[in-house]
KEMI-579135 format. One record per residue (C-alpha): chain; residue in one letter; x, y, z; residue number from 1. Coordinates in steps of 0.5 Angstrom, whole numbers, plus 500, padded with zeros to 3 digits. Layout:
 cadena residuo  px  py  pz num
      A       A   X   Y   Z NUM
...
***
This chain:
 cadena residuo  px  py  pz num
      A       X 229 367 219   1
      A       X 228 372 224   2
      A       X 230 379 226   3
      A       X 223 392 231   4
      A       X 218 404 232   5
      A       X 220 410 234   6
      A       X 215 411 238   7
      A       X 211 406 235   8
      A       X 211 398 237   9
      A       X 211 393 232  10
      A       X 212 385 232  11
      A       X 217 381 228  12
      A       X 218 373 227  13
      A       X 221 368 222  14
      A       X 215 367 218  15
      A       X 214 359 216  16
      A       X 209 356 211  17
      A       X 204 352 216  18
      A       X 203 347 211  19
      A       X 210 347 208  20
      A       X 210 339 210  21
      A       X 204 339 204  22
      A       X 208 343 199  23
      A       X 214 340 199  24
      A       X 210 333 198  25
      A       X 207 336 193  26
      A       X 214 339 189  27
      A       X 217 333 190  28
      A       X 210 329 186  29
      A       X 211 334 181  30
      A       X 219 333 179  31
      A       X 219 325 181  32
      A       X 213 324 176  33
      A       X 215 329 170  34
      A       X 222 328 171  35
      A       X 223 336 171  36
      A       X 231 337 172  37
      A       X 233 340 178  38
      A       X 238 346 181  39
      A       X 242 347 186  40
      A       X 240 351 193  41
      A       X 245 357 191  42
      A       X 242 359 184  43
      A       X 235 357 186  44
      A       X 236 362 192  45
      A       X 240 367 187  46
      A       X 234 367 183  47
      A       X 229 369 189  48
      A       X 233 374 192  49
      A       X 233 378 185  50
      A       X 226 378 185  51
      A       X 225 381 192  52
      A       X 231 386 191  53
      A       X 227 388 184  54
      A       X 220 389 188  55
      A       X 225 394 193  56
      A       X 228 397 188  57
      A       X 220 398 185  58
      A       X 218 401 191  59
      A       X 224 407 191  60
      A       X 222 410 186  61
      A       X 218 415 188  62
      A       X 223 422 188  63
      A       X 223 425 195  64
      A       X 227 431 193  65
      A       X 234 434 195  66
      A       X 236 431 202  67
      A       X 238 435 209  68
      A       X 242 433 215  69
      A       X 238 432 221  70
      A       X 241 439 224  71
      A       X 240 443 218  72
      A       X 233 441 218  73
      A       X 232 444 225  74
      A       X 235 450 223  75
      A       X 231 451 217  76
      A       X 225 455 219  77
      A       X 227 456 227  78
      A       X 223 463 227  79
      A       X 217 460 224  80
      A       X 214 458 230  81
      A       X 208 454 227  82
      A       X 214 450 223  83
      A       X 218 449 230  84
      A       X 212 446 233  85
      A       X 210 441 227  86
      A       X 217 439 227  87
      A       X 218 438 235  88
      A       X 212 433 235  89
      A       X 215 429 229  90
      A       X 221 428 232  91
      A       X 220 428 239  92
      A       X 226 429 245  93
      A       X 232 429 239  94
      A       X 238 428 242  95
      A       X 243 432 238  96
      A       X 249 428 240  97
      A       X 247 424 236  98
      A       X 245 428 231  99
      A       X 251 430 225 100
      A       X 252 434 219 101
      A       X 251 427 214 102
      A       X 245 427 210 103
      A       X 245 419 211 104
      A       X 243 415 217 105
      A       X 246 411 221 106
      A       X 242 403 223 107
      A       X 246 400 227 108
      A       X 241 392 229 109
      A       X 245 392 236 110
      A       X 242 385 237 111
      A       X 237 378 234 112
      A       X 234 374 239 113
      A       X 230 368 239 114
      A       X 225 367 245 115
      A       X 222 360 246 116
      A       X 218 360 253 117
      A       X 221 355 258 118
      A       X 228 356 254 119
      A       X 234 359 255 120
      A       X 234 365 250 121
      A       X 237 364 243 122
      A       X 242 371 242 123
      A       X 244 371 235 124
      A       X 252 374 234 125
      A       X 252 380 230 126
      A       X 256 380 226 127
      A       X 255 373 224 128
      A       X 260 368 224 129
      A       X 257 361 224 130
      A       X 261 356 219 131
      A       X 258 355 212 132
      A       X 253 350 213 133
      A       X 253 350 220 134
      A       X 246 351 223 135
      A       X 247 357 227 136
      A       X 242 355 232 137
      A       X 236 349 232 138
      A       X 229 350 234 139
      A       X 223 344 235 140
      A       X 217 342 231 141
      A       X 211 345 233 142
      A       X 214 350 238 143
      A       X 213 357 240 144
      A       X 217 362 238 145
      A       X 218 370 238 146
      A       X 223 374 234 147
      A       X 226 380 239 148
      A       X 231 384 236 149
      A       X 234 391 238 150
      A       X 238 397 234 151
      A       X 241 404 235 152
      A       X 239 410 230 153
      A       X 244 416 229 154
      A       X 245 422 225 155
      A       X 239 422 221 156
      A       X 232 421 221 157
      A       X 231 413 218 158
      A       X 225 413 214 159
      A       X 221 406 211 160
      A       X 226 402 215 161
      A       X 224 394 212 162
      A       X 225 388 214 163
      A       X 225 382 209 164
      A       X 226 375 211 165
      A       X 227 369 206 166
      A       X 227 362 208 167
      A       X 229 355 204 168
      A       X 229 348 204 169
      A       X 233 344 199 170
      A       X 232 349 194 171
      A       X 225 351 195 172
      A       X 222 357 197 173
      A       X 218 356 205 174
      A       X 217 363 206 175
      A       X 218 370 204 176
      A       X 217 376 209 177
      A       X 218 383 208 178
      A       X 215 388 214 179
      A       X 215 395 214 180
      A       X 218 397 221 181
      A       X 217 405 220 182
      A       X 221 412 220 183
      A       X 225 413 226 184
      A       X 229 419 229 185
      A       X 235 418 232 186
      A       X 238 417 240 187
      A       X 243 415 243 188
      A       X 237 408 247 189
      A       X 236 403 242 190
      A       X 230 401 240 191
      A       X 228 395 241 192
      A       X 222 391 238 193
      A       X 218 384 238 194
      A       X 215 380 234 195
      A       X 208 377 235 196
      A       X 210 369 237 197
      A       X 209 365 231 198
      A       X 210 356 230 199
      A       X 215 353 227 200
      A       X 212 348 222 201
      A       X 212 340 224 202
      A       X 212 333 221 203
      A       X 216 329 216 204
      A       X 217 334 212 205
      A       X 218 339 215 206
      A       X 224 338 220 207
      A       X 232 338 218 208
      A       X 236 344 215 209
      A       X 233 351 213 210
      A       X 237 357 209 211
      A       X 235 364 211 212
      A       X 237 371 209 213
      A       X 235 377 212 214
      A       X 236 383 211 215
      A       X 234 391 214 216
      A       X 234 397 208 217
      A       X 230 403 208 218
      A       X 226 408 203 219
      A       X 233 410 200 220
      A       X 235 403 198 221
      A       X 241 403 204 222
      A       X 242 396 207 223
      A       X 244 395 215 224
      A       X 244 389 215 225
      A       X 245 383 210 226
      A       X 245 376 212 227
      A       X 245 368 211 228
      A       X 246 363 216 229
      A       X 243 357 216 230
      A       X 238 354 222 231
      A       X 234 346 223 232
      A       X 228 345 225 233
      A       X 228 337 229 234
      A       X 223 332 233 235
      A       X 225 335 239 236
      A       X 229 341 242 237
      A       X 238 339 243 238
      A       X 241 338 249 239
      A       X 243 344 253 240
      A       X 250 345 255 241
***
């Protein structure tokens, strides 16, 4: 599901088809009545995250030229003085202890959390380390839900950072999600963002276990974070501890 710039604010969700009862009934029609053979969730999934990585790979094919360290990149041009300005105002108060001689930033997504009103906050553990298939957390039908999540950037500026998000049921593909978050330079206070507050689907059809992979790449085709993990939706929310 789902895990937001600079000084630029954005929302994040676990996206879900609103009418994912509706399309599961109708892909269950379809098999039942045309007997059409079935693959299993791993090789659907397979097949689904392809797609999506050759949509990312489409989108970098744009040559930016020759890279720079952020520190070379202020040094370049110091005595020009209308350069020094334009580069102050794009990269605001820099902090140079985070700033080093690489050419590639560093993300690091410091923490997921889900935020439910009247709930105890879901954090999810970074790495992950949940049991395969074993949900890693359990939301009820039809509530409200936000996505929050924190991450540090260091020694260099991360342009075109991009959230992406597929979720699956019994094989079938709900919801698939890709948010361009935004370039941002580095600090040593992490950035945090949230998502606008979505709801989870509700029904039949649509309680029981879910598949998620998330992921967290940039223009340059770097990922920081790459993940599948496993949730449930049901009737009603779990006992607390």
């Amino acid at each position: 599901m789902s895990a937001a710039v600079g000084a630029v604010s954005t929302t994040m969700d676990v996206p879900f088809n609103p009418h994912v009862e509706e399309e599961l009934k109708n892909n269950n029609g379809i098999l039942e009545k045309e007997k059409l053979p079935q693959k299993d969730d791993t090789e659907t999934e397979a097949e689904e995250e392809d797609d999506d990585d050759s949509k990312l790979e489409s989108d970098r094919e744009l040559d930016l030229g020759p890279q720079f360290s952020l520190r070379e990149q202020l040094e370049k041009d110091k005595d020009d003085e209308s350069l020094r300005k334009w580069k102050e105002q794009l990269l605001g108060s820099v902090d140079m202890s985070t700033v080093g001689e690489s050419k590639d930033p560093e993300v690091k997504i410091e923490s997921l959390t889900i935020v439910c009103p009247g709930r105890p906050d879901v954090v999810l553990p970074i790495p992950f380390t949940a049991e395969p298939k074993k949900s890693l957390f359990i939301l009820k039908e039809g509530s409200q839900y936000q996505l929050k999540f924190t991450f540090t950037v260091s020694n260099n500026i991360v342009s075109g950072l991009k959230y992406t998000n597929i979720v699956w049921k019994t094989g079938v593909k709900v919801d698939s999600t890709k948010k361009m978050l935004g370039t941002f330079s580095p600090q040593q206070e992490p950035y945090t963002c949230e998502l606008k507050e979505e709801t989870t689907p509700s029904g039949l059809f649509a309680r029981g276990s879910y598949t998620a992979k998330t992921k967290f790449v940039d223009d340059d085709g770097k990922c920081y974070l790459d993940v599948s993990y496993h949730f449930e939706i049901q009737k009603n929310w779990p006992t607390l501890q």
